[in-house]
C-alpha positions in Angstrom: 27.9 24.9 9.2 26.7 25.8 12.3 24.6 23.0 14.3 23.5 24.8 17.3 19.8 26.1 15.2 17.0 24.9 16.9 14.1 23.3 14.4 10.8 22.1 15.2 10.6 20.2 18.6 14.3 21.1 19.3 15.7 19.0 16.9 19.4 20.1 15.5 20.2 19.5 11.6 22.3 16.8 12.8 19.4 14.8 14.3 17.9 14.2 10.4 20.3 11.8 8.0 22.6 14.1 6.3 21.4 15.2 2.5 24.4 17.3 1.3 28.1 17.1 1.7 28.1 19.8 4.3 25.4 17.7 6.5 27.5 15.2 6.1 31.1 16.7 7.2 28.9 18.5 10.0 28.6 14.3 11.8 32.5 14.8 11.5 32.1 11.6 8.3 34.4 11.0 5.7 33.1 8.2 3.2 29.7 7.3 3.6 28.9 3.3 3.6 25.2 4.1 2.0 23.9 6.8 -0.1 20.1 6.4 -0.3 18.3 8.2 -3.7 14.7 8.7 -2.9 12.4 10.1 -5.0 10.1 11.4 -2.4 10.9 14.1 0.1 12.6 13.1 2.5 10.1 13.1 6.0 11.8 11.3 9.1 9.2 9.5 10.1 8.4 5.9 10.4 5.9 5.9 7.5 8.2 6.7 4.5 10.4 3.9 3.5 13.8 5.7 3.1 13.9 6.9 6.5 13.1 3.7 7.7 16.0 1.9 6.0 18.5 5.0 6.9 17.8 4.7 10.9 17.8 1.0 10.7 21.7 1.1 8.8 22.2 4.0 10.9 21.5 1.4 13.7 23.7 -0.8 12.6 26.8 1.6 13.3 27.0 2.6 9.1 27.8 6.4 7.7 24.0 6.9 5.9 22.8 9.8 4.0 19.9 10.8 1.9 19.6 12.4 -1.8 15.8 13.4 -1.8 14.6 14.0 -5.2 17.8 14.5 -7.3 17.6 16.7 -10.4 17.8 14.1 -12.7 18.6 16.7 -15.8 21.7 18.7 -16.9 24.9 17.4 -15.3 23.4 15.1 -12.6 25.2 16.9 -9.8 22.5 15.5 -7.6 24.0 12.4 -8.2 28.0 13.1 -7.6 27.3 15.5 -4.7 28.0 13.0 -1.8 30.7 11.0 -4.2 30.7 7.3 -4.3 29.9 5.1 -0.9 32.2 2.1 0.6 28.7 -0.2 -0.1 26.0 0.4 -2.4 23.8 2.9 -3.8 20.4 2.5 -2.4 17.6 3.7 -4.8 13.4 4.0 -2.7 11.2 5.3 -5.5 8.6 6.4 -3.2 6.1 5.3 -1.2 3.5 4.9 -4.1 4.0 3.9 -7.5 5.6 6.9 -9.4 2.8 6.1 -12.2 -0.3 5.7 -9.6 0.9 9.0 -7.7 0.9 10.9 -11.1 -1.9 9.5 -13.1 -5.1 8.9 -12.7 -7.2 5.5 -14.1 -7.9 8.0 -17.2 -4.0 8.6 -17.5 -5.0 12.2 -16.2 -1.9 14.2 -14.4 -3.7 14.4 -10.6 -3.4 17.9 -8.8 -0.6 17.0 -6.6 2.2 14.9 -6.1 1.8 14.0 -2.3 5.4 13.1 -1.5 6.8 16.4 -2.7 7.1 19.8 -1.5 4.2 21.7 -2.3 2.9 19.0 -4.0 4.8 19.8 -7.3 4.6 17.5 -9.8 8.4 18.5 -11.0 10.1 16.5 -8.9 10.3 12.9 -9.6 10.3 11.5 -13.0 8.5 8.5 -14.5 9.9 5.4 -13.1 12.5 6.9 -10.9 14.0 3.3 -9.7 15.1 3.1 -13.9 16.0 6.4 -14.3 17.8 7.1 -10.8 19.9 3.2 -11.6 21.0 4.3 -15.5 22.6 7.5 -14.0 24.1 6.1 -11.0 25.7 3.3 -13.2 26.3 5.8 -15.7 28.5 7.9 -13.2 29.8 4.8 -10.8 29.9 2.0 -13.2 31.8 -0.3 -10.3 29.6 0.7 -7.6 26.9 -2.1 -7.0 23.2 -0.1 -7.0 20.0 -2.1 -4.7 16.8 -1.6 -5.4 13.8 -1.2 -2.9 10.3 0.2 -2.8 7.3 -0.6 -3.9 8.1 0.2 -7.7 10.3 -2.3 -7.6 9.0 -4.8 -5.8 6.2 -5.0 -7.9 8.1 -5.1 -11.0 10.4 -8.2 -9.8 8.8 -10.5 -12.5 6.9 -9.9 -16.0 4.5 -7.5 -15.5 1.7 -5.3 -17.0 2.4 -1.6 -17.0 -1.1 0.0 -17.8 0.6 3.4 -18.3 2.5 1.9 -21.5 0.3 -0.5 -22.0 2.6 -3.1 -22.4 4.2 -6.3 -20.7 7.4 -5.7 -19.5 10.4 -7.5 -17.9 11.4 -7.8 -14.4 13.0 -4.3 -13.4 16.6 -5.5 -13.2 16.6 -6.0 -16.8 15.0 -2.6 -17.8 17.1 -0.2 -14.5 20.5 -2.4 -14.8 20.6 -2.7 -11.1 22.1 -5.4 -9.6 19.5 -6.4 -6.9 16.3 -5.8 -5.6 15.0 -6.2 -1.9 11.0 -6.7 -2.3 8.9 -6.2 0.3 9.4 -4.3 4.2 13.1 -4.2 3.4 14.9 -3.8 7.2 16.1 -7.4 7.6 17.5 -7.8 4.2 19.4 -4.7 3.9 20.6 -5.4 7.0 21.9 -9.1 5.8 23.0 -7.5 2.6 25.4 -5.0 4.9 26.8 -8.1 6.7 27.7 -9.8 3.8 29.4 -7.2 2.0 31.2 -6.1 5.1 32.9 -9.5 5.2 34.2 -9.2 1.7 31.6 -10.4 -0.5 30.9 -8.9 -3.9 27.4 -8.5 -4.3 27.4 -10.5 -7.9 28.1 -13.6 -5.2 25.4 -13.0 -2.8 22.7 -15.3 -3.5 21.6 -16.4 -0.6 19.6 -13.5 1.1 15.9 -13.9 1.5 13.3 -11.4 0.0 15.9 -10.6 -2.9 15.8 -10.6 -6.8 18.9 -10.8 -8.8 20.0 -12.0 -12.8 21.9 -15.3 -12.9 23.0 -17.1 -16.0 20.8 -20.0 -16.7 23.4 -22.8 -16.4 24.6 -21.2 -13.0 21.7 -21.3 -10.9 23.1 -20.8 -7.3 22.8 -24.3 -5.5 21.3 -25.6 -8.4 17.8 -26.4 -9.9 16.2 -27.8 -6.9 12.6 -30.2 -6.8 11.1 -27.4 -4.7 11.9 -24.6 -7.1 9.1 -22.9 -9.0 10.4 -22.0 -12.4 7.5 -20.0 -14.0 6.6 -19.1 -17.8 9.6 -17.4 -19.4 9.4 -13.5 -20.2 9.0 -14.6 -23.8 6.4 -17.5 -23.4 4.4 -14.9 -21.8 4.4 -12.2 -23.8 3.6 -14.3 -26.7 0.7 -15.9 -24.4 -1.8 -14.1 -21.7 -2.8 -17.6 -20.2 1.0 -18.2 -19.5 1.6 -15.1 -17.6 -1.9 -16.0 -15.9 -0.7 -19.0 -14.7 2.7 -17.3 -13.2 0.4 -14.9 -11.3 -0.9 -17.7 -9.2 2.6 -19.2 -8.4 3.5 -15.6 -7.7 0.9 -15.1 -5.3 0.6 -17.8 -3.0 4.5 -18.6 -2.9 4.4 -14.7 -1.6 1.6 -15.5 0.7 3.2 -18.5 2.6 5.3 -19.3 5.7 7.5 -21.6 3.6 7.5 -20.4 0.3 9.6 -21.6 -2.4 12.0 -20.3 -5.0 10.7 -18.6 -8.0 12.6 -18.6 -11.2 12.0 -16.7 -14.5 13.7 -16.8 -17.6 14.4 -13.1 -19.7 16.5 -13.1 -22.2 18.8 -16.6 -21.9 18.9 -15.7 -17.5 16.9 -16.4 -14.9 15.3 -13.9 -12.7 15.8 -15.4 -9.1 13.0 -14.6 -6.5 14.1 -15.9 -3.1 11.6 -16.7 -0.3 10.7 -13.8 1.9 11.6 -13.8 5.4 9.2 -15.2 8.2 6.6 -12.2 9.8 8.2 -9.8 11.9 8.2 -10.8 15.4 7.3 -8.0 17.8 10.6 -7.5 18.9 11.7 -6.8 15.3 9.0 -4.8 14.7 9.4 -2.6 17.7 13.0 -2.3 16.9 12.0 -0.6 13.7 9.6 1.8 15.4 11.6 2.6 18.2 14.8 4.3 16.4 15.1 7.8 16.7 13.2 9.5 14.2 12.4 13.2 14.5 9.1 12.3 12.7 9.2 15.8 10.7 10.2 16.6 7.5 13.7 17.1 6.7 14.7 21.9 7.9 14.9 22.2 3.6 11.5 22.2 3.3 10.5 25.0 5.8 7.5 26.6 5.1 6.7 24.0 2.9 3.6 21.5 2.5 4.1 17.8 2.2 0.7 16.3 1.3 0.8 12.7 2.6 3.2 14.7 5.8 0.2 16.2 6.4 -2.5 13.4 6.6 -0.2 10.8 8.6 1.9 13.3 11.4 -0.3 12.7 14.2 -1.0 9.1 13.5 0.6 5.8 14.4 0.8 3.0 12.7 0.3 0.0 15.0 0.9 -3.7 13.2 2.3 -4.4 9.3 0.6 -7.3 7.0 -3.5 -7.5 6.0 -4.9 -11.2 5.4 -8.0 -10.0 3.5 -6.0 -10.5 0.3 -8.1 -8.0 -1.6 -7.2 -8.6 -5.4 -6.7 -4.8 -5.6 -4.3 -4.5 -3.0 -0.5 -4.7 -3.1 -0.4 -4.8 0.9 -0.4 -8.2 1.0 2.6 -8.7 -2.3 4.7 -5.9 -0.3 4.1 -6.7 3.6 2.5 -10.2 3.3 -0.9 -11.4 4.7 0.5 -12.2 8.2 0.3 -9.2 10.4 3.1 -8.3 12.2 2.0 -5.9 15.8 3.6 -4.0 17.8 3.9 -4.3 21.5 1.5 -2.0 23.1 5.3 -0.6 24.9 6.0 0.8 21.9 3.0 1.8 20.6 2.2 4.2 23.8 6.2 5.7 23.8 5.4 6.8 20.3 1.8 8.4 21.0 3.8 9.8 23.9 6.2 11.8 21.3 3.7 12.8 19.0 2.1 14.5 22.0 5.3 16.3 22.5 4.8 17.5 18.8 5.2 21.5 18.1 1.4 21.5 16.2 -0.4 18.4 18.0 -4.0 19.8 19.7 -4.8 16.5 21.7 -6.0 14.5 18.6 -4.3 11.3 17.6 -5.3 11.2 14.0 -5.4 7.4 13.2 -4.3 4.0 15.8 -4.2 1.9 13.1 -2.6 0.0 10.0 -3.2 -1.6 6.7 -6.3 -2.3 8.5 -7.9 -0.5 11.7 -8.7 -3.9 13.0 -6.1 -6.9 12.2 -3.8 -5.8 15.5 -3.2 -8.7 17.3 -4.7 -11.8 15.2 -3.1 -14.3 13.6 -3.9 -18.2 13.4 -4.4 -20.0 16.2 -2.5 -23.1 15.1 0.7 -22.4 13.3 1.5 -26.1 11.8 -2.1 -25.1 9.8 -0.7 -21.5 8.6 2.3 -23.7 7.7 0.6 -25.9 5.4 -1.8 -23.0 3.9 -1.7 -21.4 0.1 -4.8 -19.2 0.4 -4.2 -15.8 -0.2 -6.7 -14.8 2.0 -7.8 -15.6 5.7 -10.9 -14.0 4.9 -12.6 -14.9 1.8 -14.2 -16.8 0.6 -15.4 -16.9 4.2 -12.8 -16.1 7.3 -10.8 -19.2 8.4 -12.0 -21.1 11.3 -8.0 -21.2 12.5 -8.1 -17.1 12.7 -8.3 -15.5 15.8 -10.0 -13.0 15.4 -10.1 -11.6 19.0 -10.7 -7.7 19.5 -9.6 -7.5 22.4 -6.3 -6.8 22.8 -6.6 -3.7 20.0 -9.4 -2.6 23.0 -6.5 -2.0 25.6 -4.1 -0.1 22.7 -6.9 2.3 22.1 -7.8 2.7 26.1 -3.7 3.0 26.7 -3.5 5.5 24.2 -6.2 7.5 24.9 -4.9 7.5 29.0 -1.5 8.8 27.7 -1.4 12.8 29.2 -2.2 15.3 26.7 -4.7 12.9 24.4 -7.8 14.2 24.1 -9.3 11.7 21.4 -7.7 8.6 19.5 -9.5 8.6 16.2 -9.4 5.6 13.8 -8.3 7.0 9.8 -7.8 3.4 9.0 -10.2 1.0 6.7 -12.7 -1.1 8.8 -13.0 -4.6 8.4 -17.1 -5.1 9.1 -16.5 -8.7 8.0 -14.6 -9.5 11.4 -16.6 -7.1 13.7 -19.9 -9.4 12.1 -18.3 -12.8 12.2 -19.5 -15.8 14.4 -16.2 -17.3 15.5 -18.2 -19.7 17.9 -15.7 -18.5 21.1 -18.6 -16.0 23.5 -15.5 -14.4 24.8 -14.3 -13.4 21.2 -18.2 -12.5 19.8 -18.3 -10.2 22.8 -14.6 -8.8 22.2 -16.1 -7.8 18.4 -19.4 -6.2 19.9 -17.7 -4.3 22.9 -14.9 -3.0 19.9 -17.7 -1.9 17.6 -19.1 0.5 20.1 -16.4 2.0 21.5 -15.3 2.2 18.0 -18.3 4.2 17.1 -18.9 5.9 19.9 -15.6 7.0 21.1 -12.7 6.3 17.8 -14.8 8.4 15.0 -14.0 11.8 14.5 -17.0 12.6 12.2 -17.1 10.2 9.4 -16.2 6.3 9.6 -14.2 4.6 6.3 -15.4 1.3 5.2 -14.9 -0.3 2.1 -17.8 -2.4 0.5 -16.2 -1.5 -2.8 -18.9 -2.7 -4.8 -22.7 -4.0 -4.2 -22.8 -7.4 -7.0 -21.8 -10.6 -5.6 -20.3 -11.5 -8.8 -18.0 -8.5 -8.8 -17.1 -9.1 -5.0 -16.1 -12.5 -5.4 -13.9 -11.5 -7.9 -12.8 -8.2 -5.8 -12.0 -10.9 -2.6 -14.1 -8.9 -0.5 -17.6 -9.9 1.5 -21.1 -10.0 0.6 -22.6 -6.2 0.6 -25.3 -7.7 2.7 -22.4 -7.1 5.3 -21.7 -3.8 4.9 -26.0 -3.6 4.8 -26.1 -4.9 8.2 -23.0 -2.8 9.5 -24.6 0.0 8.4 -28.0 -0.6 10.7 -25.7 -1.5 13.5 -23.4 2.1 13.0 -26.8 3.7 12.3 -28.7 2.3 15.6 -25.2 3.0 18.2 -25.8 6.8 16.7 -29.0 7.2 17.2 -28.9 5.2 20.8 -25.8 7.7 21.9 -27.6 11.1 20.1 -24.4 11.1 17.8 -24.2 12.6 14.2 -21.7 10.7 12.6 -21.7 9.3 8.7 -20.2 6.3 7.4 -18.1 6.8 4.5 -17.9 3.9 2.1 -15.2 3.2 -1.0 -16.8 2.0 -4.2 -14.5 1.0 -7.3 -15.9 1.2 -11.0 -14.7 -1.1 -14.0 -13.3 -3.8 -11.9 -12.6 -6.8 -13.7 -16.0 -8.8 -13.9 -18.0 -5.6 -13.6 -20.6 -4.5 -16.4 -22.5 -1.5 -17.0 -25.5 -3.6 -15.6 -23.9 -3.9 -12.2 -22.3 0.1 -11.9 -26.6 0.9 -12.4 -27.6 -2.0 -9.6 -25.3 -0.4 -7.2 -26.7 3.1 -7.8 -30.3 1.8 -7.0 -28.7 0.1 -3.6 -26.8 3.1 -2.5 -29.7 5.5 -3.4 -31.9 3.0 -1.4 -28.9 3.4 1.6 -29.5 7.3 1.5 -26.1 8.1 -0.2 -24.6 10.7 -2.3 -21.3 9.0 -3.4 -18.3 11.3 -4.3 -15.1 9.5 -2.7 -15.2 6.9 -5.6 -12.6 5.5 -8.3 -12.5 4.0 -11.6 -10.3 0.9 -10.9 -6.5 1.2 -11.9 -4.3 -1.7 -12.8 -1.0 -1.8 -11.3 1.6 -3.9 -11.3 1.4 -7.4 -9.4 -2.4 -7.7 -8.1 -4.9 -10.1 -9.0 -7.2 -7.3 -10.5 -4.6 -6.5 -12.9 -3.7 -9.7 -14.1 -7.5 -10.6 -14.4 -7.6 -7.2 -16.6 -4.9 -7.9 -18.8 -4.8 -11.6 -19.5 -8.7 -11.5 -19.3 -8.3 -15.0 -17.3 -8.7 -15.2 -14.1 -5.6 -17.1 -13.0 -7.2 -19.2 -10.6 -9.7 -21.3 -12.6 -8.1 -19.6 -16.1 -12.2 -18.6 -16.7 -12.6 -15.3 -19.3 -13.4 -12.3 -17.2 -14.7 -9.5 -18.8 -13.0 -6.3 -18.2 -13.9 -2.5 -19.2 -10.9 -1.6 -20.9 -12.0 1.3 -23.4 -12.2 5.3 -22.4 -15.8 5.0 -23.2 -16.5 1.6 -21.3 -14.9 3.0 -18.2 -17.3 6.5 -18.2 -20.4 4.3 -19.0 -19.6 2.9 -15.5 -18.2 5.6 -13.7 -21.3 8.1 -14.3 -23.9 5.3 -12.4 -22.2 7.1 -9.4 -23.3 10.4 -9.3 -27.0 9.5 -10.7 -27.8 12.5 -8.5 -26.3 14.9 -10.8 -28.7 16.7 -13.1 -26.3 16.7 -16.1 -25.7 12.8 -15.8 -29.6 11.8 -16.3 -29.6 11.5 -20.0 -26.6 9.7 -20.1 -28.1 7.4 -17.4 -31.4 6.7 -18.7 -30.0 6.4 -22.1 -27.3 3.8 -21.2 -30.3 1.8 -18.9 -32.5 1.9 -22.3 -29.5 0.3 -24.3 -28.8 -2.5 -21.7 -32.3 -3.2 -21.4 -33.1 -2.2 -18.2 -35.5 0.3 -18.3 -37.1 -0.7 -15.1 -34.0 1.1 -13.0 -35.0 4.2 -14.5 -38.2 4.6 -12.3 -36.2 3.3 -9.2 -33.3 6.2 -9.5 -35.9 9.1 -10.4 -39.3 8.2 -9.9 -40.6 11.5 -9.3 -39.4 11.6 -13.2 -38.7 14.8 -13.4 -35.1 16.2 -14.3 -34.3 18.3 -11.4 -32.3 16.3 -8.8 -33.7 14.2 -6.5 -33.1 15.8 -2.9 -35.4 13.1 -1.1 -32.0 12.0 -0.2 -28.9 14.2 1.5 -25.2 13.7 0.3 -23.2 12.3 3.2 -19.9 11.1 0.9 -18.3 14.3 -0.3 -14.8 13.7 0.3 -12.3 13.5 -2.9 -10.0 10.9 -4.0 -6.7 11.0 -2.2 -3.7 11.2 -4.2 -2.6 8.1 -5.7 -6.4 7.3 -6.6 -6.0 3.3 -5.1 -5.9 4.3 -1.9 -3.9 1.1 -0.4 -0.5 1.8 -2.3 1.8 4.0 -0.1 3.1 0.5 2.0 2.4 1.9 5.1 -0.8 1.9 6.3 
């Protein structure tokens, strides 16, 4: 094969991870130490989670290739193409949840898939990490097969699958893998390649943090210890929602903590053994990561093809890992943890600097930010107290007095950044946390930090249209939903509206509201389309809530508990009961006004009718202007993908 072609921003085939034999024989390789089996695309950029784990073994000095998105039919010669590696079989499901990417909340097929070319819909199966493990142990029955992603970490223990509707066993059992890393994967695989390379067989590596394996029960590595956590068995709770309830909890804050414990699980006579994640990144790791020598553009096979999420996240860069708002939504905080994890601002500027260099890029950095614009940087101030703390958030109920919650430093990434030659504008795609911009921390220097950030923010980081995420306007459902008081997001809004109209700008906010949460009724979906009518909008960017596996949310949805005080919560769980939310959004609508005023009549609030169309006439209202018309992005929850 001939190397010497010239790609997009110079790049040679060689400079991507090899994905066929010839790629492969083109480094000058014989037998590869990893094969990788992703079911997305394969993009080399720092955002997707196979390239990440390639560069970093590739780091390490091991022969890595990439199979993106075998064909998993016919005679699986996907599968055999690269033969069998010195190591492991490494199987990344995707960014996303294969289930979330392909289905909506109503189990509707969504228009795109948008981790695969073209957005095809043909190119993964359901459950990839269980269907890509059965063939590779089909065809390599010796060869030991790891699992990784976000599939599988969230499926480490008995979970809820709302697309079978069913409680199922930790993924080991169903994929007959023999291990799964959970979480930002870089330092175990890396620990898992050391102990293999010194001769171990992986059915006697125990030891690794963030790992899952199947032990028998009476050989617990290093024995049943005081300080393990052994949870409801498999059986106990399938027979019993208040038992699988209860593990949640455990699950949670051990996954939450700087010095967690052991969780064990029993499934069919074993025990499923969660080991302790690692400690947060340090930003020397984390740079590490960033710093390897992605080409940051899809792999030359897709040429002339679209990549959906490609698309949205190319001229972006991700800045810090970890959220501490612990929404109960949110698998951030089970997959990255609540403790962030930032980059140096060294780092951060080199890779602005290359996306500059970018074939396509017009001067506009599309998003400086994270899993969160605005977590870069904090932490707690005393670390004996983080030590010592089970909360699964450092915001809610109300934000920790040990946070620091200092704007500052994020300030000087966003004024480096935009100094760097050939930025025009730095925009910020990232959620907003109002919560922290509004908070009192008591410290003048740190008040003024937040106010100073909130301008330039608004006045310099928006490129149109501001994302916040209020998710809902009720207290009740808000507690429930982890997130702050809508009076918040109230005052936010005067303080966005005010800067605009002070600086002659035209800008809109854009906020995220979530139907048929647990603890939501019909009665709250029709308060909050008085409040957002009242607020001036039109909402479009909304979604019914989806349970997936491993959040609070889904747990409280299932079991009907919520696992904290083991209180009922009411959930919407029928077709019907989710629409009779849903259509409070778009009260606007002329066809939705019977529906409305008939569903206000049966819940016995009649006296909302006159608020949403008091003019009562059945035309639409267009006292108020639509400023929310975006859709919902592909994969409906939008915090799923891991990065961000």
């Amino acid at each position: 094969m001939n190397d010497t072609r010239r790609h997009d921003g110079g790049y040679r085939l060689s400079d991507w991870l090899p994905t066929t034999k010839k790629e492969v024989e083109l480094r000058g390789w014989g037998m590869l130490d990893v094969i990788i089996f992703s079911a997305d695309a394969y993009v080399d950029h720092p955002s997707f989670g196979a390239a990440v784990i390639g560069r970093t073994l590739e780091a390490r000095g091991l022969k890595v290739a990439i199979v993106p998105q075998p064909d998993w039919h016919g005679d699986y010669r996907d599968f055999k193409k690269l033969g069998r590696p010195r190591l492991f079989f490494g199987v990344a499901p995707g960014c996303m949840d294969s289930m979330v990417n392909k289905y909506t909340a109503n189990r509707r097929l969504r228009s795109e898939d948008a981790y695969s070319p073209d957005g095809r819909h043909d190119c993964r199966p359901e459950y990839p990490t269980i269907v890509y493990s059965k063939i590779l142990k089909s065809i390599y029955p010796g060869i030991p097969v790891v699992l990784g992603g976000i599939e599988a970490s969230m499926r480490r223990l008995t979970h809820y699958d709302y697309w079978k509707d069913e409680l199922k066993k930790c993924i080991l059992c169903d994929s007959g893998a023999d291990l799964i890393i959970y979480g930002m994967g870089e330092r175990p695989v890396s620990a898992l390649c050391n102990e293999m390379e010194n001769g171990k067989s992986i059915g006697n590596i125990h030891d690794i943090p963030q790992t899952v394996y199947l032990c028998n029960k009476d050989k617990v590595p290093g024995g049943m210890t005081d300080t393990d956590i052994v949870l409801n068995s498999h059986e106990e709770c399938m027979h019993d929602k208040k038992a699988q309830a209860e593990n949640f909890r455990h699950i949670e804050e051990q996954s939450n903590m700087l010095q967690p414990n052991r969780l064990l699980q029993e499934v069919d006579g074993k025990f499923v053994v969660v080991n302790p994640p690692y400690p947060p990144m340090t930003t020397e790791e984390i740079d590490r990561c960033y710093d390897l020598p992605y080409t940051r553009l899809p792999h030359p096979k897709y040429k002339g093809k679209r990549i959906p999420a490609y698309e949205m996240i190319k001229h972006s860069v991700n800045i810090h890992r970890g959220c501490f708002g612990g929404c109960a939504f949110c698998t951030i905080s089970a997959h990255q943890g609540k403790f962030v994890s930032s980059r140096s601002r060294r780092s951060i500027i080199e890779e602005v600097k290359r996306v500059t260099e970018m074939p396509d890029f017009k001067g506009y950095i599309s998003d400086l930010g994270g899993p969160s614009a605005n977590m870069y940087g904090m932490g707690g101030k005393d670390k004996t107290l983080c030590a010592k703390c089970k909360r699964p958030s450092c915001v809610h109920p109300r934000i920790c007095r040990n946070l620091d919650t200092n704007h500052r430093p994020l300030l000087e990434i966003y004024k480096a950044a935009d100094a760097v030659p050939g930025v025009k504008k730095s925009f910020i795609g990232s959620g907003v946390r109002y919560d922290l911009l509004l908070h009192k921390s008591g410290d003048d220097a740190c008040d003024m930090a937040a106010r100073l950030y909130t301008r330039e923010l608004i006045c310099r980081h928006v490129s149109g249209r501001l994302k916040v995420a209020p998710e809902h306007t009720s207290d009740n459902v808000l507690k429930l939903m982890r997130k702050p008081s809508f009076n918040l997001f109230e005052e936010f809004k005067k303080i966005f509206d005010n800067i605009n109209k002070q600086e002659n700008l035209r800008q809109q906010i854009i906020p995220y509201f979530i139907s048929s949460h647990p603890g939501c009724t019909e009665e709250d979906m029709a308060e909050l389309a008085v409040a957002t009518k009242n607020l001036d909008f039109h909402l479009e960017q909304v979604q019914d809530f989806t349970p997936t596996p491993m959040t609070l949310s889904t747990e409280m949805w299932y079991t009907g508990l919520d696992p904290y005080t083991l209180k009922p919560v009411y959930s919407a769980r029928t077709k019907h009961e989710k629409l009779a939310q849903r259509q409070f959004f778009f009260w606007y609508k002329p066809e939705e006004r019977a529906g409305i005023e008939r569903s206000l009549m049966r819940i016995g609030r009649p006296d909302l009718i006159k608020q949403l169309y008091p003019r009562n006439t059945h035309g639409q209202d267009k006292s108020h202007r639509t400023n929310n018309n975006r859709k919902e992005k592909p994969g409906g929850m939008r915090r799923r993908s891991g990065r961000k």
